[in-house]
C-alpha positions, 0 to 999 in steps of 0.5 A: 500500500506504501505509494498508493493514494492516501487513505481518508480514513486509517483503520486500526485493527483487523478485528470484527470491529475494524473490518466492519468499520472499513466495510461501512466506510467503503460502501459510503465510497471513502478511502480507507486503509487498514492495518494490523500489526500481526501477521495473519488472521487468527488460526482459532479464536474465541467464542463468538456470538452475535447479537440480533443488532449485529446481525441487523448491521450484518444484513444492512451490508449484505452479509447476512446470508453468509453469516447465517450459513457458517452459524449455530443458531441459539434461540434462548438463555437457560440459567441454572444453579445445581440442578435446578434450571432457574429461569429463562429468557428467550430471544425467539419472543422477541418481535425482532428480524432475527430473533436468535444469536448466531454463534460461530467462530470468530476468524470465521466472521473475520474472513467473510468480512475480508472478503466483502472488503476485496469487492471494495479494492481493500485489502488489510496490509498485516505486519503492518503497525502504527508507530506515532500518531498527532491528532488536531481538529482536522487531521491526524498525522501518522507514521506507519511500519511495516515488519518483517522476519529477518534472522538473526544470531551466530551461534543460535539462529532466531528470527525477529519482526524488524521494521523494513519501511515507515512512511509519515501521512496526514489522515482526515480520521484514525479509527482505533480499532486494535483490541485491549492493548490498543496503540491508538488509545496509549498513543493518544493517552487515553485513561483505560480505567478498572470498572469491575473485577477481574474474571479467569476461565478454563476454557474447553471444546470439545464434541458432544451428544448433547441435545442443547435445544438451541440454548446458552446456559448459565450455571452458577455455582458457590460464587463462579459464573460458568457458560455453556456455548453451543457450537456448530458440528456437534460441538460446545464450549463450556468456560469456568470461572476460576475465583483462585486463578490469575491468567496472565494478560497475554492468555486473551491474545488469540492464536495465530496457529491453530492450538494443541489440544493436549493441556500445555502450558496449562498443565492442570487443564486435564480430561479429569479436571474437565470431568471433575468441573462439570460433575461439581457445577453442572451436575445436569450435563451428562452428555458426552465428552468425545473429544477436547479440541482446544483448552484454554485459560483465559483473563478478562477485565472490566475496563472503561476509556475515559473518553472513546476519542480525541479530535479526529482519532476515535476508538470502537470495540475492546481498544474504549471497554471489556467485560466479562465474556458470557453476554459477548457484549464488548464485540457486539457493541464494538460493532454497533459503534463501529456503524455509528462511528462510520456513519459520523465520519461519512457525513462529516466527510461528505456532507460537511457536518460539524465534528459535534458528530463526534462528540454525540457519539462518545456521549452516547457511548459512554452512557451506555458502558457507564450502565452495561459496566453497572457504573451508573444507573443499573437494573433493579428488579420489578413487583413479580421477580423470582427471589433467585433473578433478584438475588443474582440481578447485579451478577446477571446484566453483563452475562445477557447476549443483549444490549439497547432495547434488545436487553431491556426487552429481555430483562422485562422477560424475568421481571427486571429493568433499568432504572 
């Protein structure tokens, strides 16, 4: 890409959230550019499952049936404790064009959006890194890296990512859209404040005979929240909190190889350890284990941007939040930022309109992460509530697969709402 026209727009990340967010601009006709500083798309990643909004953001740019194809569908939410099933909330009662989440995995999701953006003439330039960038009222100033494997050593060979070209651009606008650790918003020194506590899980897949009836579960247990994902094939991913584990930060990065299957370098992630999770906190699945396919342990945070952008770099995705991973809300509202950002841009690009555009998409954001992280405002629980939803009413609002009115339409379902 070094010599070609420049870009309106430099995007960030090859996520779900950067891709969507270069598609939205490139269908709008804006030049747009996206980089990632790895090397290849994950070779398997997180569970990943998509909202009823996402899945309307995915028909308004005519991916939907591609996305449909590769999915399991997951029509309602069981929740659990012991083996008493103690509620429910059912997507497929909402008055909505998919009622349902679809699951599937991530870098599958990934390649589809790639390849929408070939149609465009856009194509992500991996190994490639933003190494600076200014940010004014018009513009941001860039300087972009590209990497490459070069060897090195005498005596023992090894081979590193070196910087073999960089080139220095003004962009109108910078999307940051690079993930947790992202560049964008250390670069810019954007606060990444706590907004909750840190949660660890040991992560397994495997193949099954369970008849899991189109549902996600959730089983709580002395204290531990643990998930139960349908997948497509045959096959489920159960995640359980561990409350006396810490996984290092790095256990979130995906895998750019596919992954053993044995334990690694998690070595008490056994068959046994497996077997020994589900008969203490799911005592109801006695399906079968066939066969583990990948194991994991994984550390999320709950953390908030002090602002999602600065003047014309702005931020979509886990690069402004996190949150725990049962509801798969920071991915899902990453998306649904990433459309309102795009959208803000084009009609500040194309219509002239004040950069006020910005401002109303971070207030509105905020606002909305500010409740989703119960750091305002919250759920309190109606007249007819069962006492187990209200006992665990705090506990449940990161763990539904919703936000907007989709969730508030779900709480109502078990006689919670916002305040």
């Amino acid at each position: 890409m070094f010599g070609k026209k420049l870009p309106e727009v430099l995007v960030v990340g090859a996520g779900p959230v950067g891709l969507f967010a270069a598609l939205v601009l490139s269908e709008h006709g804006i030049r747009v550019r996206i980089i990632d500083k790895e090397w290849r798309r994950a070779g398997h990643s997180y569970a990943l499952a998509l909202h009823p909004s996402s899945l309307r953001l995915l028909k308004n740019v005519g991916l939907i049936e591609k996305v449909l194809a590769k999915c399991y569908q997951v029509q309602s939410v069981g929740l659990y404790e012991a083996q008493e099933r103690r509620a429910e909330l059912r997507l497929d009662a909402l008055e909505e064009e998919f009622p349902f989440i679809a699951v599937m995995q991530q870098n599958v999701l990934e390649g589809i959006l790639e390849e929408a953006l070939k149609q465009h003439d856009v194509k992500v330039d991996w190994n490639h890194r933003l190494a600076h960038i200014s940010t004014f009222e018009d513009y941001s100033h860039v300087v972009v890296e590209k990497l490459v494997k070069e060897s090195l050593g005498y005596i023992i060979a090894r081979t590193e990512w070196v910087v073999s070209k960089s080139q220095r651009f003004d962009v109108p606008f910078v999307v940051g859209a690079d993930g947790h650790h992202s560049l964008v918003r250390r670069a810019l020194e954007i606060d990444y404040n706590p907004a909750g506590d840190t949660q660890n899980f040991a992560v397994f897949e495997f193949k099954t005979d369970a008849d899991l009836k189109k549902e996600m579960r959730l089983a709580v247990h002395d204290g531990s929240l643990n998930v139960l994902w349908p997948l497509p094939n045959r096959s489920c991913r159960w995640s359980f909190e561990l409350l006396d584990y810490q996984a290092s930060e790095e256990s979130r990065t995906k895998d750019r190889f596919e992954i053993q299957v044995g334990p690694g370098e998690y070595p008490m992630l056994t068959d046994e350890y497996l077997y020994e999770l589900l008969k203490k906190r799911a005592p109801w699945f006695t399906s079968t284990v066939e066969s583990i396919t990948w194991r994991h342990v994984v550390r999320f945070e709950r953390r908030l941007a002090s602002t999602h952008g600065i003047q014309r770099a702005w931020l979509a995705g886990d690069a402004v939040h996190l949150t725990g991973p049962a509801g798969i809300q920071s991915m899902n509202v990453g998306l649904l930022e990433a459309s309102d950002l795009a959208n803000s841009i084009v009609r500040i690009l194309q219509d002239n309109e004040s950069n006020e555009l910005l401002k109303i998409y971070n207030d509105d954001w905020q606002t909305e992460w500010r409740f989703l992280l119960g750091l305002e405002d919250g759920i309190k629980p109606g007249e007819k509530v069962n006492p187990w939803v209200r006992e665990h009413s705090t506990a449940l609002l990161p763990c539904i697969p919703a936000s907007g009115d989709d969730l508030t339409k779900l709480l109502a379902q078990v006689g919670l709402k916002r305040t």
